[in-house]
PyMOL CGO cylinders between C-alpha atoms (Angstrom):
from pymol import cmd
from pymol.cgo import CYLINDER

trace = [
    CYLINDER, 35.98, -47.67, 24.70, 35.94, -44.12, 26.67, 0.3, 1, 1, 1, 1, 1, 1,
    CYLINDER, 35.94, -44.12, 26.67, 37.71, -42.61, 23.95, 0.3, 1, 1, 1, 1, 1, 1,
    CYLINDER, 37.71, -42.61, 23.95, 35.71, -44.09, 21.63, 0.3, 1, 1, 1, 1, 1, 1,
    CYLINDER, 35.71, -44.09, 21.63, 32.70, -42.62, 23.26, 0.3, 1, 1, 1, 1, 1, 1,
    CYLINDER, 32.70, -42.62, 23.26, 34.27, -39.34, 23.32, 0.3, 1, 1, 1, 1, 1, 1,
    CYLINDER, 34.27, -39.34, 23.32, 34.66, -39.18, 20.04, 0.3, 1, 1, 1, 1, 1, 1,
    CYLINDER, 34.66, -39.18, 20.04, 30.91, -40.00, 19.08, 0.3, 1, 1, 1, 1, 1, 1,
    CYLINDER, 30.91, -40.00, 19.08, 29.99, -37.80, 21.73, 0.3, 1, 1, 1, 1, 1, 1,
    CYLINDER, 29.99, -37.80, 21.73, 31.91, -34.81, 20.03, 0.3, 1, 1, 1, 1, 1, 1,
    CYLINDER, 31.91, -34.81, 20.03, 30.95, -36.09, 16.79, 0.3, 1, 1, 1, 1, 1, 1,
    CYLINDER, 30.95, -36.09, 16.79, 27.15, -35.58, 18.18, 0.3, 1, 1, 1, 1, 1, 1,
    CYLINDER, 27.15, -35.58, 18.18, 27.65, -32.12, 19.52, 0.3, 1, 1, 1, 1, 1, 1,
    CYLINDER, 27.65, -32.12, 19.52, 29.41, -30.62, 15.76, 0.3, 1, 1, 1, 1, 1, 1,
    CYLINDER, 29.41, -30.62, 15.76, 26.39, -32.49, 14.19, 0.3, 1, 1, 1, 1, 1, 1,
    CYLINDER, 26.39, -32.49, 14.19, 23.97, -30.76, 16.31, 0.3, 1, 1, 1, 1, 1, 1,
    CYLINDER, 23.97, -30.76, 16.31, 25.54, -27.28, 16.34, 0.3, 1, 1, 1, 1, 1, 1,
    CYLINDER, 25.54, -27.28, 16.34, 25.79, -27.99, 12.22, 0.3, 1, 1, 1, 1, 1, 1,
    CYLINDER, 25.79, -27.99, 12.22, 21.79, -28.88, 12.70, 0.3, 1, 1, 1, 1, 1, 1,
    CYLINDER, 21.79, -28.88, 12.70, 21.48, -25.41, 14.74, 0.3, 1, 1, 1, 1, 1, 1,
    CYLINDER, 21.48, -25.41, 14.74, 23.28, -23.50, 12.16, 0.3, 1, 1, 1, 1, 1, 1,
    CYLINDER, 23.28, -23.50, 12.16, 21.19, -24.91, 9.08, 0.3, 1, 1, 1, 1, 1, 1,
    CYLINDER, 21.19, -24.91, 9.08, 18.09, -24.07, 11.62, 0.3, 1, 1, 1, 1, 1, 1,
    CYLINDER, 18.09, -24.07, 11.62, 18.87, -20.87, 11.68, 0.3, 1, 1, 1, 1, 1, 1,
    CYLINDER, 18.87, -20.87, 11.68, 19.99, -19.94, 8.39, 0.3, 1, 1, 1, 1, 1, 1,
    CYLINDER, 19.99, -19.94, 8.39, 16.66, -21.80, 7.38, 0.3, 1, 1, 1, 1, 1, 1,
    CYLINDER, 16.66, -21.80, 7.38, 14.40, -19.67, 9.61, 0.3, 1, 1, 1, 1, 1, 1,
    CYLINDER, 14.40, -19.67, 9.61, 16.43, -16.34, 8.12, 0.3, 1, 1, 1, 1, 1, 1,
    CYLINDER, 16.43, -16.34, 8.12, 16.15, -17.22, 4.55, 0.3, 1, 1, 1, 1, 1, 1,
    CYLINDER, 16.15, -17.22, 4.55, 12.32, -17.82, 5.64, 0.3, 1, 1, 1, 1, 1, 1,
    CYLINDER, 12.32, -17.82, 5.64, 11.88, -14.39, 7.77, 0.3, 1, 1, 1, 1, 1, 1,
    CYLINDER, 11.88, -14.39, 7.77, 13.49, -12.89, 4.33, 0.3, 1, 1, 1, 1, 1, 1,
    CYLINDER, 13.49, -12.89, 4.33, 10.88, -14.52, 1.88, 0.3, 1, 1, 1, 1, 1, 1,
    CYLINDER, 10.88, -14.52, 1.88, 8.41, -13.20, 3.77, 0.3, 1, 1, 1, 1, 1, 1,
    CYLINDER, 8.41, -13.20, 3.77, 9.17, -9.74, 3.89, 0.3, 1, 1, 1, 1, 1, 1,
    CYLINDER, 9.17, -9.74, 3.89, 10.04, -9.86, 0.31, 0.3, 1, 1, 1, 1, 1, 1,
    CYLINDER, 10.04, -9.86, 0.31, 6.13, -11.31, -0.26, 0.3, 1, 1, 1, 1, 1, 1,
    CYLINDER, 6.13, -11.31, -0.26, 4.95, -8.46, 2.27, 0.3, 1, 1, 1, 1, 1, 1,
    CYLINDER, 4.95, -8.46, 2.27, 6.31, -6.02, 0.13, 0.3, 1, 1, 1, 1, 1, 1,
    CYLINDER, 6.31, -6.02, 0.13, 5.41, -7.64, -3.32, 0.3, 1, 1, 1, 1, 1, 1,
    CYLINDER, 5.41, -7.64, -3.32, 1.95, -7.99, -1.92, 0.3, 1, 1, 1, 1, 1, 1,
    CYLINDER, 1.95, -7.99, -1.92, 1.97, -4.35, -0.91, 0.3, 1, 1, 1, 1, 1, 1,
    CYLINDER, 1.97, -4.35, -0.91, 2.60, -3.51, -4.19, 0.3, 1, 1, 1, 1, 1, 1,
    CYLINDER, 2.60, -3.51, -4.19, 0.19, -5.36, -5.89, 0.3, 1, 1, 1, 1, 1, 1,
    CYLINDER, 0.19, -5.36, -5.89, -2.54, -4.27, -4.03, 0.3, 1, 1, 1, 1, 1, 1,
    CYLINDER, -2.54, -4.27, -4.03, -1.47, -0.82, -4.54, 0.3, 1, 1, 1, 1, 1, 1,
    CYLINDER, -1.47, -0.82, -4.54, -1.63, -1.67, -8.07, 0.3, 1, 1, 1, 1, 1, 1,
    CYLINDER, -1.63, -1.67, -8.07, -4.98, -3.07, -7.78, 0.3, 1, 1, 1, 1, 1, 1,
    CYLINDER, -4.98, -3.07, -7.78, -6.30, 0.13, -6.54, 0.3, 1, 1, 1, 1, 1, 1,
    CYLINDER, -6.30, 0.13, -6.54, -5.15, 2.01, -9.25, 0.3, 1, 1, 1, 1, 1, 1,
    CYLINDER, -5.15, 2.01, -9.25, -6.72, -0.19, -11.64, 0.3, 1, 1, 1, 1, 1, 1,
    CYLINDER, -6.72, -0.19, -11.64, -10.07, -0.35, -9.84, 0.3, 1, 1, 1, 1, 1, 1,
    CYLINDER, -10.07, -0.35, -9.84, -10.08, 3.61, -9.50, 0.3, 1, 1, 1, 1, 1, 1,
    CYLINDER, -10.08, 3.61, -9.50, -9.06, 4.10, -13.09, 0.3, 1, 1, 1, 1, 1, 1,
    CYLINDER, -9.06, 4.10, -13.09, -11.83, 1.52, -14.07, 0.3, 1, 1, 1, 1, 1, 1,
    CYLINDER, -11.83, 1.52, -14.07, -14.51, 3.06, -12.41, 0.3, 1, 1, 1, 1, 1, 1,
    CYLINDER, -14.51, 3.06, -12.41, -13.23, 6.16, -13.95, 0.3, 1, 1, 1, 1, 1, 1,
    CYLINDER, -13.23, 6.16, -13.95, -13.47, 4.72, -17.01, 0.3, 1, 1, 1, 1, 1, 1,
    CYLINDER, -13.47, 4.72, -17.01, -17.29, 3.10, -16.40, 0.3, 1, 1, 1, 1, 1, 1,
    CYLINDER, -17.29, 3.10, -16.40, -18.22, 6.60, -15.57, 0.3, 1, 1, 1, 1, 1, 1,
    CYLINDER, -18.22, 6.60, -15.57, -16.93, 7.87, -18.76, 0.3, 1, 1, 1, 1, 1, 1,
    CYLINDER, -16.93, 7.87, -18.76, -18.69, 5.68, -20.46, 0.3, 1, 1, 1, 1, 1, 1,
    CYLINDER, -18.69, 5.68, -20.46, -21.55, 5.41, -19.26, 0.3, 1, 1, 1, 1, 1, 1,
    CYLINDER, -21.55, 5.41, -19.26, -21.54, 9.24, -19.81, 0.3, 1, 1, 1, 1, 1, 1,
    CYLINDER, -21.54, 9.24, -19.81, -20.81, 8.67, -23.47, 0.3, 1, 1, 1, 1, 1, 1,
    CYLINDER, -20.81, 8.67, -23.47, -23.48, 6.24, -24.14, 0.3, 1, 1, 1, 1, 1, 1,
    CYLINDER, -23.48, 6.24, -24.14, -25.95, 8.88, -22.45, 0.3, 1, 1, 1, 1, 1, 1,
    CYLINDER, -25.95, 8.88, -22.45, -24.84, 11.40, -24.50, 0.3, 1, 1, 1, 1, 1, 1,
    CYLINDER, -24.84, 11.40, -24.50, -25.00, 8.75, -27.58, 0.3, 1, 1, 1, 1, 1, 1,
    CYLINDER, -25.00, 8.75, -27.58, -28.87, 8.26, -26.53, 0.3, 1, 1, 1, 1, 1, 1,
    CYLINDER, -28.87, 8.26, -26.53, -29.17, 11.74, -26.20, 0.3, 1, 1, 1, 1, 1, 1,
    CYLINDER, -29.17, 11.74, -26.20, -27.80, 13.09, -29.27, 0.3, 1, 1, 1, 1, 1, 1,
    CYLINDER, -27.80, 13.09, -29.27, -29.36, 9.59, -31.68, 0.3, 1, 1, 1, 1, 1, 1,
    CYLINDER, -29.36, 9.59, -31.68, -32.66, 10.86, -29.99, 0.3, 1, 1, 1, 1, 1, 1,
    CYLINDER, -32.66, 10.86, -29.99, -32.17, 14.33, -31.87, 0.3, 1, 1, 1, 1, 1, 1,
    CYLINDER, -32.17, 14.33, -31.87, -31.21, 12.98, -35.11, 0.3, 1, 1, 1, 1, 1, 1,
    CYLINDER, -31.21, 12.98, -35.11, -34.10, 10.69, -35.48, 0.3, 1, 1, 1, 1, 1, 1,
    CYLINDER, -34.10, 10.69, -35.48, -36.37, 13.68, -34.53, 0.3, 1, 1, 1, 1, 1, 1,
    CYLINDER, -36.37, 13.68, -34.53, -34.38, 15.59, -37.34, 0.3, 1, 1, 1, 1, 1, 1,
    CYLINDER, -34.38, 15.59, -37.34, -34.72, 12.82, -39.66, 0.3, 1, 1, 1, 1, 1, 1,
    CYLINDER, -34.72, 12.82, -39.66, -38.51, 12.77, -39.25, 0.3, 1, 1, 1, 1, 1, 1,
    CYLINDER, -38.51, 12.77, -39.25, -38.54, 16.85, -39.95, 0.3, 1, 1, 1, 1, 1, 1,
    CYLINDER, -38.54, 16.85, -39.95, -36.62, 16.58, -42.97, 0.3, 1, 1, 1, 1, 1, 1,
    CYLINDER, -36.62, 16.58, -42.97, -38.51, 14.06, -44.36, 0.3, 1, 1, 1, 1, 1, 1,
    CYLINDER, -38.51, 14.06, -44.36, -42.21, 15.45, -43.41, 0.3, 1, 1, 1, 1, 1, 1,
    CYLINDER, -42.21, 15.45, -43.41, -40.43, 19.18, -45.40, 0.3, 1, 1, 1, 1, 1, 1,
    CYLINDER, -40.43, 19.18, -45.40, -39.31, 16.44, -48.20, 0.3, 1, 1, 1, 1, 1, 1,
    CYLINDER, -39.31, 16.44, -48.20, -42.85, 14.71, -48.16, 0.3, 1, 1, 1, 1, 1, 1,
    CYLINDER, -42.85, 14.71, -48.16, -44.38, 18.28, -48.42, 0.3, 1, 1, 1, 1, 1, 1,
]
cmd.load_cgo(trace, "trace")
């Protein structure tokens, strides 16, 4: 019976160092994923920025471009109404 219990009892502690071990490896493999996420998140955010900066570049541009639009449809109505008062003359 003692050896019996021996055995289990040896049996018990491989199973739990086995149980430690998978633990471990379990908490690296974690630790790694998240660094790996840190970075990819670090990234995309850096990404992000770009994109937000180049789209407010580009709102600026255009909002530029449709003043200019305004602007310069302004003049060629006005030029429009000379040329046809001279035409109308």
């Amino acid at each position: 019976m003692d050896e019996k219990k021996q055995r289990r009892m040896i049996s018990n502690r491989e199973s739990a160092r086995r149980s430690r071990w998978r633990k471990k490896r379990h908490l690296e493999n974690l630790t790694e994923e998240l660094n790996q996420l840190k970075e990819e998140n670090r990234e995309l955010k850096n990404r992000l920025s770009w994109v937000l900066n180049k789209s407010h570049v580009v709102l600026r541009e255009n909002e530029r471009l449709t003043s200019e639009f305004v602007a310069l449809w302004g003049r060629l109505s006005e030029l429009n109404q000379i040329s046809a008062a001279m035409q109308s003359q």
